[in-house]
NUSE-475561 format. One record per residue (C-alpha): x, y, z; residue in one letter. Coordinates in pm, 1 decimal, decimal comma. Example, Ala and Ser with C-alpha at 12.3 -4.5 7.8 and 13.67 -1.06 7.14 Angstrom:
        x        y        z residuo
   1230,0   -450,0    780,0       A
   1367,0   -106,0    714,0       S
# end
This chain:
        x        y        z residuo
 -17324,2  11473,8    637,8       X
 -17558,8  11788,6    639,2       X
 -17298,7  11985,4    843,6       X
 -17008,7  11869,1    587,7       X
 -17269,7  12004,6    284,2       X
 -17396,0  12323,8    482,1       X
 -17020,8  12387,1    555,9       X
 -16930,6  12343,5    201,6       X
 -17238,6  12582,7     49,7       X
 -17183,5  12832,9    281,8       X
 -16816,1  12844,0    173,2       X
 -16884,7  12864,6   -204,0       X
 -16835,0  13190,8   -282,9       X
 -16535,5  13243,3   -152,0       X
 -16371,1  12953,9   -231,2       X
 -16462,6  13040,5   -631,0       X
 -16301,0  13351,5   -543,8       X
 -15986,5  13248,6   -413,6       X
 -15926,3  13009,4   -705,0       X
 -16000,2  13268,3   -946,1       X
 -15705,0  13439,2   -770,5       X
 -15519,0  13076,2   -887,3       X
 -15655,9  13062,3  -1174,6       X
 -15509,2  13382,1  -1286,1       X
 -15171,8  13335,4  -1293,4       X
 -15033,9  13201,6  -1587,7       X
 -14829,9  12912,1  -1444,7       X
 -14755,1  12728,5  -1827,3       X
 -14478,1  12529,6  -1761,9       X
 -14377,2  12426,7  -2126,3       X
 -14300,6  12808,5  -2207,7       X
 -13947,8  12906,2  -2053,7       X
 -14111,8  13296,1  -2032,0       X
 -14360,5  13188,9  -1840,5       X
 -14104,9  12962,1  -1558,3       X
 -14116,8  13302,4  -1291,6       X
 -14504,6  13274,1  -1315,6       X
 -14480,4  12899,8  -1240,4       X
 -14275,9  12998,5   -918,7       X
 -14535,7  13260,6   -837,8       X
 -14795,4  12976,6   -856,7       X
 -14609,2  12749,9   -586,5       X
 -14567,3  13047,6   -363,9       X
 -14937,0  13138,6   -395,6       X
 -15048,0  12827,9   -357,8       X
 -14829,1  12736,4     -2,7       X
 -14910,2  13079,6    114,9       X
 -15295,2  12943,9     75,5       X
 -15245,0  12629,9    195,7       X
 -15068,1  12795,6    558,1       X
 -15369,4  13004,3    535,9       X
 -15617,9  12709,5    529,5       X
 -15382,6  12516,1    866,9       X
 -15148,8  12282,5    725,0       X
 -14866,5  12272,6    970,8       X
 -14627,3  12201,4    745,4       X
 -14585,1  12338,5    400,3       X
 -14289,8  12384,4    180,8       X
 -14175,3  12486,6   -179,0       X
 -14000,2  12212,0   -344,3       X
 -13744,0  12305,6   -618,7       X
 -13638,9  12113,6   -882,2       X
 -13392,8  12155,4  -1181,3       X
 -13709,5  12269,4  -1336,9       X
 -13985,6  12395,1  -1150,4       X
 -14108,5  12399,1   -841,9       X
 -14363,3  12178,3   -698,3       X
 -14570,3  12224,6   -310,3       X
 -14557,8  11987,8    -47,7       X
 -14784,5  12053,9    237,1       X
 -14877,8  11808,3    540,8       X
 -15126,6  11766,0    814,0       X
 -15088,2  11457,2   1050,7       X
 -15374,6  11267,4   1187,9       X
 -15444,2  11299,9   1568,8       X
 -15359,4  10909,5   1604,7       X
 -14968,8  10863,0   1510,5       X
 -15063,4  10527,1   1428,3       X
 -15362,0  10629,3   1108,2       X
 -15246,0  10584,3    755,4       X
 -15097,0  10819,1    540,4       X
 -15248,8  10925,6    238,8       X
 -15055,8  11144,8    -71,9       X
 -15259,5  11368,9   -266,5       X
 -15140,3  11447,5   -604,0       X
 -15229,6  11699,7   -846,9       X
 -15017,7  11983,1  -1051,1       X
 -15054,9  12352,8  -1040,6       X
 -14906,5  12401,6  -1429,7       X
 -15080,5  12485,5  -1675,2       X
 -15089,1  12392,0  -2076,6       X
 -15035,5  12697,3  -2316,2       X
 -15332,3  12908,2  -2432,2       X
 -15285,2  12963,1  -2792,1       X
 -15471,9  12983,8  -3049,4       X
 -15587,0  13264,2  -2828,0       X
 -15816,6  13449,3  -3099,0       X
 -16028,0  13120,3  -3022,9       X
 -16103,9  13190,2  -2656,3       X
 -16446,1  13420,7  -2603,0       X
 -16294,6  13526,0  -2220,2       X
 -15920,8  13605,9  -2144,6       X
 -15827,7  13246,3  -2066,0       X
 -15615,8  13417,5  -1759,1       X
 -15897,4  13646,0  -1582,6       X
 -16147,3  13384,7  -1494,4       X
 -16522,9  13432,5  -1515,6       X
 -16834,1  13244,8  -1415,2       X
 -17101,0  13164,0  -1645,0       X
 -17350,9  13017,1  -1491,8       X
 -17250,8  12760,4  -1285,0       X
 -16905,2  12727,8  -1484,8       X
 -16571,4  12877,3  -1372,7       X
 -16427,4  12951,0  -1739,2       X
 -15994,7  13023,6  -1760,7       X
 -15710,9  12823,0  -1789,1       X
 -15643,1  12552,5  -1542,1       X
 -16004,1  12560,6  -1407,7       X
 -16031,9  12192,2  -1459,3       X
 -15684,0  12020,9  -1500,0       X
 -15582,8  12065,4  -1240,5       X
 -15592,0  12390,1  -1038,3       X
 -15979,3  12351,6   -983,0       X
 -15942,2  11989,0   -867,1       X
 -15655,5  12024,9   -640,0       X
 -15832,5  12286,7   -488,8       X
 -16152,9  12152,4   -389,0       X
 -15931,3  11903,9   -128,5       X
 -15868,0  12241,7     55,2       X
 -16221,4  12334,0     59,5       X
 -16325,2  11905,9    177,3       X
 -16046,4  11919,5    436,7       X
 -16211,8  12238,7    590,4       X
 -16553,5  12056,6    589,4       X
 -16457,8  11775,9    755,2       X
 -16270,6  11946,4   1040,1       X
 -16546,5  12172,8   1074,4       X
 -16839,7  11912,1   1073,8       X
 -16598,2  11677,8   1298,4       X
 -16506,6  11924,5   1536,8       X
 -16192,4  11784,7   1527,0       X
 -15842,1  11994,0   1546,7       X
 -15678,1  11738,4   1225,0       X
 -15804,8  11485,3    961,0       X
 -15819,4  11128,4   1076,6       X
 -15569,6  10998,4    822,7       X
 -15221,4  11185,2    784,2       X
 -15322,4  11381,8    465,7       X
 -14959,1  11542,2    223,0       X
 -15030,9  11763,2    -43,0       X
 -14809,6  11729,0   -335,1       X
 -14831,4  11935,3   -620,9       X
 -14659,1  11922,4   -914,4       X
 -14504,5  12235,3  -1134,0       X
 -14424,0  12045,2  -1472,4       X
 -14723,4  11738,6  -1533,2       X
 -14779,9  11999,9  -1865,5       X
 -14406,9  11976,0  -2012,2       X
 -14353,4  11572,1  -1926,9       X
 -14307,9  11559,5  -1564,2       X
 -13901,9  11567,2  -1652,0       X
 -13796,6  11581,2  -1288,9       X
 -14077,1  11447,6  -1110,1       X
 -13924,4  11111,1  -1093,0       X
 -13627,2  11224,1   -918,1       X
 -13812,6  11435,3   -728,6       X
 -14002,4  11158,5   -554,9       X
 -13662,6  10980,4   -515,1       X
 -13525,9  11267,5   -317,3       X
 -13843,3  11283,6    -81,8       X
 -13936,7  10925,4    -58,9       X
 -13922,7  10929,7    357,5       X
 -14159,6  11271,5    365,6       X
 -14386,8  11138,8    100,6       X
 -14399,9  10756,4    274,7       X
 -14762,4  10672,0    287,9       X
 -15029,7  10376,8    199,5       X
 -15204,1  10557,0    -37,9       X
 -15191,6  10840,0   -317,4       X
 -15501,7  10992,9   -387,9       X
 -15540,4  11132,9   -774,3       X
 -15743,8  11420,3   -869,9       X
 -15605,3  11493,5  -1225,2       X
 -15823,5  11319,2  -1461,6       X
 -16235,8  11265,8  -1563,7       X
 -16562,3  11123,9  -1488,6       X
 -16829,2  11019,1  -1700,2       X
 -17085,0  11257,0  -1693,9       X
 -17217,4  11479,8  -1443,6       X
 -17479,7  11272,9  -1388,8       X
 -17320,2  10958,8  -1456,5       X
 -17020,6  10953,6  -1149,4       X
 -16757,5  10728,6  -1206,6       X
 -16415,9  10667,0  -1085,4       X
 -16066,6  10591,0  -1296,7       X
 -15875,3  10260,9  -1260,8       X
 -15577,3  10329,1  -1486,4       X
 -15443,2  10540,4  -1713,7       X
 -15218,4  10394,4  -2047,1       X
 -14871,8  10415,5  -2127,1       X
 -14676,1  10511,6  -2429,9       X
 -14361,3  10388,0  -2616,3       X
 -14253,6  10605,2  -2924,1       X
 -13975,9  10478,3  -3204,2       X
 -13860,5  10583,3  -3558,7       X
 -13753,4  10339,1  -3783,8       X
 -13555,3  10455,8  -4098,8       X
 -13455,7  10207,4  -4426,0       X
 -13172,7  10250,5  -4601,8       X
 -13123,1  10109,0  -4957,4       X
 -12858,9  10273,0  -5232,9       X
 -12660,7  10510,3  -5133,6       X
 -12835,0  10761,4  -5349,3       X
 -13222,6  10794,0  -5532,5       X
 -13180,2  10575,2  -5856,3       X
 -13340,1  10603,0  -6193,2       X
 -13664,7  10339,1  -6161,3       X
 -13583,3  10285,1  -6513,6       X
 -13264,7  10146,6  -6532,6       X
 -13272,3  10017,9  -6180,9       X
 -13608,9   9958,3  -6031,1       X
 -13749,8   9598,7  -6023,6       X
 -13387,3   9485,1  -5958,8       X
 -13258,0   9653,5  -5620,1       X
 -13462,5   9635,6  -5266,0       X
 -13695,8   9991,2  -5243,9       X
 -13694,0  10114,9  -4916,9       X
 -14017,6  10239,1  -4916,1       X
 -14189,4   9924,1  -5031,4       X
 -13994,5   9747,9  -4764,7       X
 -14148,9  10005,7  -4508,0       X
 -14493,4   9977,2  -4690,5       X
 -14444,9   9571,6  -4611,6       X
 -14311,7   9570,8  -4230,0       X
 -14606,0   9841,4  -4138,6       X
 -14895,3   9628,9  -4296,6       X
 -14761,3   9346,9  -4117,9       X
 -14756,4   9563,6  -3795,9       X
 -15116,7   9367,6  -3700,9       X
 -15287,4   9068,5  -3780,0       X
 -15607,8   8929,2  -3941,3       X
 -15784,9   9018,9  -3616,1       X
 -15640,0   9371,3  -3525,5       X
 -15363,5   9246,2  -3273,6       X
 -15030,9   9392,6  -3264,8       X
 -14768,9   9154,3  -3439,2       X
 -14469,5   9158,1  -3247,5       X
 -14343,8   8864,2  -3082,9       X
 -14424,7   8881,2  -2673,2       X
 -14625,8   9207,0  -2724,3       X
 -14904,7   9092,9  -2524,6       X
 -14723,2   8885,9  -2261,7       X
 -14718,1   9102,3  -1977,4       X
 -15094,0   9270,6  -2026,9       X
 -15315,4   9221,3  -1707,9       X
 -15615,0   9151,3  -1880,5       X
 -15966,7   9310,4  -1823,6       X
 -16219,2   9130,1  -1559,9       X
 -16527,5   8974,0  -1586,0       X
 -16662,6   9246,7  -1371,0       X
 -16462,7   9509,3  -1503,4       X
 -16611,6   9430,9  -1866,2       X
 -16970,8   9460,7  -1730,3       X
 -16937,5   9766,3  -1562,7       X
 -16820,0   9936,3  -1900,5       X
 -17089,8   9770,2  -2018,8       X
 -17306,7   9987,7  -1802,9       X
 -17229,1  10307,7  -1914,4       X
 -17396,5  10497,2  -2141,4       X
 -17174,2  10482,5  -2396,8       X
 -17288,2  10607,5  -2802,7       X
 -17058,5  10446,0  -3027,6       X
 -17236,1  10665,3  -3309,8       X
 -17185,4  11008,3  -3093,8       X
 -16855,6  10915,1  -3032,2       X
 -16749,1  10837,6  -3367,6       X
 -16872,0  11210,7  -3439,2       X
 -16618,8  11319,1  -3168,8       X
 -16322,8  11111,7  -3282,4       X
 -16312,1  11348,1  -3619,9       X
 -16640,0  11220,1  -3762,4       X
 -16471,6  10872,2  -3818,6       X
 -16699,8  10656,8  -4005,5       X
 -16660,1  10321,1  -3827,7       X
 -16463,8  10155,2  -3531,1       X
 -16192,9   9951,8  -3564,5       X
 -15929,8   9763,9  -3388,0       X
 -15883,3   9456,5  -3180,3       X
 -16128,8   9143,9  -3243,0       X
 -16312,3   9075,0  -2936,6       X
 -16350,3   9409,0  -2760,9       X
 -16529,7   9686,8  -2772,1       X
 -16453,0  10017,4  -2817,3       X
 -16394,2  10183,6  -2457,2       X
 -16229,0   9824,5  -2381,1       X
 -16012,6   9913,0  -2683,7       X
 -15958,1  10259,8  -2565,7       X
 -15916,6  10243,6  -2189,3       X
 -15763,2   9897,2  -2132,4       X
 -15594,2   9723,0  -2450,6       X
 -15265,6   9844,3  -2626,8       X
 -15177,6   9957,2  -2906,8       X
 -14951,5   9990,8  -3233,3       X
 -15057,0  10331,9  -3419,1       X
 -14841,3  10436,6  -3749,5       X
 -14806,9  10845,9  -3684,0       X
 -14653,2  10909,5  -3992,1       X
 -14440,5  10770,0  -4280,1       X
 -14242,5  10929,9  -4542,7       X
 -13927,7  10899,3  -4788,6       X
 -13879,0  10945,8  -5166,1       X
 -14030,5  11240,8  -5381,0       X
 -14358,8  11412,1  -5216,6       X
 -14327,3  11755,9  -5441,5       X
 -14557,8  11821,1  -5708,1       X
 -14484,9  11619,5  -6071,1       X
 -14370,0  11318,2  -6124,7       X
 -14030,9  11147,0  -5990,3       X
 -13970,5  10806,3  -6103,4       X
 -13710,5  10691,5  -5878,4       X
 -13622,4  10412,4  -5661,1       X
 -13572,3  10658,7  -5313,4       X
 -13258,0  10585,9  -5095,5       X
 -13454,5  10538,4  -4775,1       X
 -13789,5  10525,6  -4631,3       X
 -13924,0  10664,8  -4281,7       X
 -14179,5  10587,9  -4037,4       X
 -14304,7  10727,3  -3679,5       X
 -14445,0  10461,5  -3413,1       X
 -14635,1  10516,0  -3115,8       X
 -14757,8  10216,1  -2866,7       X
 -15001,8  10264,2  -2612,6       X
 -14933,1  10083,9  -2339,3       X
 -15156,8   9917,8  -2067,4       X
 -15106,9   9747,4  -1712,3       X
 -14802,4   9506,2  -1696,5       X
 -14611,0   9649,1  -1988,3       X
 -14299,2   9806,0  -1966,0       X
 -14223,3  10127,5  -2239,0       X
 -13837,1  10000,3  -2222,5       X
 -13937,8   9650,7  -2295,5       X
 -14180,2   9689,1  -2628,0       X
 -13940,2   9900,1  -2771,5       X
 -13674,0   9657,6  -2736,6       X
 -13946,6   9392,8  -2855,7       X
 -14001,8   9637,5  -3186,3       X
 -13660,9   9665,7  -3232,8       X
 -13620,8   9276,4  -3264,4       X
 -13936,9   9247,4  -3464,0       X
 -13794,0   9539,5  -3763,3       X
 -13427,7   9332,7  -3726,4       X
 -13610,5   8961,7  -3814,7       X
 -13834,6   9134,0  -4113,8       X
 -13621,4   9370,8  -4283,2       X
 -13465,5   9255,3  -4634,3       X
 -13131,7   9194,3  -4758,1       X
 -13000,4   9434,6  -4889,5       X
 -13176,5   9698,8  -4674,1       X
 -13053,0   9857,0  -4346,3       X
 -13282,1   9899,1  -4076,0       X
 -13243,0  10185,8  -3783,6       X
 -13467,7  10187,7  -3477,1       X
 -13450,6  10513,9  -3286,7       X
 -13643,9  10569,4  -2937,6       X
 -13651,7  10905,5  -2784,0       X
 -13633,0  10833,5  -2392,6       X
 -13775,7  10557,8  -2204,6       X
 -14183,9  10614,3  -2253,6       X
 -14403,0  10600,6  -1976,5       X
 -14522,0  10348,2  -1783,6       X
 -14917,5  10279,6  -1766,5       X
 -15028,4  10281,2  -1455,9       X
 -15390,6  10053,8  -1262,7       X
 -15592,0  10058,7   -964,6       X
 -15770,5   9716,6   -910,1       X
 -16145,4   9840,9   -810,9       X
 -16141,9   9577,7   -553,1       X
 -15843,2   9695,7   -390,5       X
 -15926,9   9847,1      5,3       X
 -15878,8  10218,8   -131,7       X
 -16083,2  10153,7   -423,6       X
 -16315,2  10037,2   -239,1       X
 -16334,2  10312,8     -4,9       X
 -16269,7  10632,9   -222,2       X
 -16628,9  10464,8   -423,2       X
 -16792,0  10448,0    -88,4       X
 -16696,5  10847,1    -33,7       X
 -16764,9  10933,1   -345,1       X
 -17103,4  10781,6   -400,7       X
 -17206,3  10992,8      4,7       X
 -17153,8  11287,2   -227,1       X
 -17312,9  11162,8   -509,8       X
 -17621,9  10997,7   -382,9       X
 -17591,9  10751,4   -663,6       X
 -17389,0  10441,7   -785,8       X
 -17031,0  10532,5   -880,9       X
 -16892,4  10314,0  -1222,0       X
 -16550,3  10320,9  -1346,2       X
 -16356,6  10384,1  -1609,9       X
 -16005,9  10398,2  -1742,6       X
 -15843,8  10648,5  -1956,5       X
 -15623,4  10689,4  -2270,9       X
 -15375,3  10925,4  -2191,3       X
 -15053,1  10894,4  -1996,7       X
 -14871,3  11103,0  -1696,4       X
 -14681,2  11061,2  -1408,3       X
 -14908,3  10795,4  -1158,8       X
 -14679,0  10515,7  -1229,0       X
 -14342,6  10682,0  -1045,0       X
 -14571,8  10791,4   -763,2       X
 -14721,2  10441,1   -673,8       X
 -14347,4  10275,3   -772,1       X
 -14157,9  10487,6   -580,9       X
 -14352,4  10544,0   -304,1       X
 -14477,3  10152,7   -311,9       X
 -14819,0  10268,7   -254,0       X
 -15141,9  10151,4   -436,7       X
 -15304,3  10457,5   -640,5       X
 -15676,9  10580,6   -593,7       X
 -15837,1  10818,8   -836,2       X
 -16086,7  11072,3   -732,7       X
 -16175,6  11331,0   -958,9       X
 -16458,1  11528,3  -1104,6       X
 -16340,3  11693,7  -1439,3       X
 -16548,6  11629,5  -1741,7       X
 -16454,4  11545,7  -2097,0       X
 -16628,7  11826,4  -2192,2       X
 -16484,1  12054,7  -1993,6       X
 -16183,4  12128,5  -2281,9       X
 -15897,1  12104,5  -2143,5       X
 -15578,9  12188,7  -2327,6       X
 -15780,8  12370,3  -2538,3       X
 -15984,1  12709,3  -2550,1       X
 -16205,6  12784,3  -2300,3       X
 -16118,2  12511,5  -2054,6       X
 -16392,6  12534,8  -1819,4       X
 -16523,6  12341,4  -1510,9       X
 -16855,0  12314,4  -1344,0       X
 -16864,9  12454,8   -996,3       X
 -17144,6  12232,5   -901,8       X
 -16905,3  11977,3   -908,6       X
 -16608,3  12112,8   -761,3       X
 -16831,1  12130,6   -455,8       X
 -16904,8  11779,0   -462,7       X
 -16508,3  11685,1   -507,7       X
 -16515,2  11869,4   -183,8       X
 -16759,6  11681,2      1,9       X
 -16654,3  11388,2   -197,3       X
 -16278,2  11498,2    -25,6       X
 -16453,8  11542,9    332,6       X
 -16584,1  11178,7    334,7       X
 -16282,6  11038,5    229,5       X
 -16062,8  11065,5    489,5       X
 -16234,0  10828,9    723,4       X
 -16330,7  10605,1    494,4       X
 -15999,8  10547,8    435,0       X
 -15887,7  10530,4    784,4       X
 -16087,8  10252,6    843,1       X
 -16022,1  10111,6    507,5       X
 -15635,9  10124,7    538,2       X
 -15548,7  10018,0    867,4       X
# end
């Protein structure tokens, strides 16, 4: 261990430097002027990679962008294979009068590393580079004791559009029996913890349709169907008494939460006040009877009304009966659901409660995305905690996260279990100005990285 950590300290400086180098190219993937400096990132980055021994490393092309694919294979032909998955695109920068540094000439402050990307996820693929050169070098060993493949995604930031296919056209390189995530948070700096799933999402629009044209609520209202009160209607019967989504067979495929699960979310430090502060200075929480708020958050889904509109919204009065009525739907999505499925569910659900004499539309743009979940008494799990709390010196907890992305195609289509292993921050603003991440702990994602690898060829086999 103290050759893995003096390896790792004596290395700091330059590896800061060399992802500063990274960090500097602005690689935003959702801007179509910006696609060349995405290619220039997947160059840089598998020029680096050569540089730091991989045998094997390639540029991947997509219809899109490109992503990197780099492997080195275990000394024993017969160790498992692990997949390590993070993305070297980046989200946009604006507003840019917001950002105190140039967000694409990085600078430290302190122990941060301040630019674009320094956190999600250029920093935290990047420390694995830095943990695989520890462990060789405290080992003494010529390669890592577990087949270790890089892959590195060019388009998480603009929906992962041909990731999916991506992984279908490489299934036989990428074959492993594990993929390794470094793309989302922990708790606190001092409070490690380790993700067990991410949600999903399902999105629909539902339009009414009454009269063929806005009628005068004088000579007509009170005796035809009003679209709008029919919307007003089906969305407050969207949830129940006790905060639970409506539809019929909604819940029927949700893995629930564990006994232990629940009481190691109990054990974080969580301030419901603090956070209500965060969440726009809300002034209470709400939602499903029965759990509590990160429970709510991180591992129960969801029906949220994103907007809602039809009729007259200028200034003065309008009395009319409008000739439709509009609404936006979002459902977040947890383990066991399937996108394709609740929206078909929804679709039934607006069919069986819209009125004669109203017309009901249900539009769904694409087919969501799949939540993804890592039970923490899985082998990996179990393994990737043990690793992590080496670095750490302290108990590792775990938590799950809102937000969705692409780990549910990686452990589907490769058939492998997913194990996250990250040490971003919440507060380390990402997608926003002055994304930032602490050095401190990239260097213990390293070491964090270094011990992993045999932990998880004993773990796997």
């Amino acid at each position: 261990m103290n050759d893995v950590v003096a390896y790792i300290q004596a290395d700091r400086d330059r590896f800061v430097a060399d992802l500063k180098e990274w960090l500097a190219i602005p690689s935003i993937s959702g801007d179509p002027a910006h696609a060349e400096d995405v290619r220039t990132s997947a160059r840089w980055l598998a020029d680096y990679l050569r540089g730091q021994g991989f045998p094997t490393v390639e540029v991947w092309e997509t219809p899109g962008l490109p992503a990197v694919f780099a492997e080195w294979p275990a000394e024993d032909p017969q160790a498992p294979t692990v997949v390590v998955y993070g993305h070297h695109d980046v989200q946009p920068v604006e507003p840019l009068e917001e950002w105190e540094t140039d967000p694409f000439k990085p600078v430290e402050k302190g122990d941060r590393l301040v630019g674009r990307g320094a956190s999600d996820d250029k920093g935290q693929v990047f420390f694995h580079t830095l943990g695989i050169r520890a462990a060789l070098a405290a080992s003494g060993r010529q390669a890592p004791p577990v087949t270790v493949k890089l892959l590195v995604e060019g388009e998480e930031e603009s929906g992962s559009v041909h990731f999916a296919e991506l992984l279908r056209t490489h299934r036989d390189r990428l074959a492993c029996d594990a993929v390794v995530i470094s793309d989302t948070t922990m708790w606190a700096a001092d409070v490690p913890s380790m993700c067990t799933g991410m949600r999903g999402l399902a999105e629909a629009e539902v339009t009414l349709r009454g009269p063929d044209g806005d009628l005068h609520s004088g000579s007509f209202g009170g005796a035809v169907p009003n679209p709008l009160h029919a919307m007003a209607s089906l969305l407050a019967a969207l949830h129940d008494a006790d905060g639970r989504v409506a539809v019929p067979g909604f819940y029927d495929d949700v893995v629930p939460l564990s006994d232990e699960e629940r009481e190691l979310f109990a054990r974080l430090p969580f301030d419901e006040a603090e956070w209500l502060r965060t969440a726009g200075n809300s002034r209470a929480a709400h939602g499903e009877k029965g759990y509590t708020t990160l429970e709510r958050v991180w591992a129960r889904p969801t029906a949220e009304i994103n907007g809602m509109w039809g009729g007259h919204t200028g200034p003065g009065g309008k009395t009319i009966v409008p000739r439709e009525a509009h609404a936006k739907i979002s459902f977040r999505l947890v383990a066991g659901q399937d996108p394709r499925t609740v929206q078909e569910q929804f679709r039934a659900w607006v069919a069986e409660r819209t009125p004669a004499g109203v017309q009901a539309e249900v539009r769904v743009p694409g087919n969501g995305v799949r939540p993804c979940f890592s039970p923490i008494d899985s082998p990996g799990v179990k393994a990737a905690r043990r690793a992590m709390e080496r670095a750490f010196d302290t108990e590792v907890l775990f938590t799950r996260e809102g937000g969705s992305g692409p780990e549910a195609d990686l452990a589907d289509i490769l058939d492998a279990p997913l194990i996250f292993v990250a040490v971003g921050l919440d507060g380390d603003r990402i997608h926003a100005p002055n994304e930032k991440v602490e050095v401190p702990l990239l260097l213990k994602g390293a070491e964090t990285a270094a011990y992993l690898w045999e932990e998880l060829a004993a773990a796997l086999r």
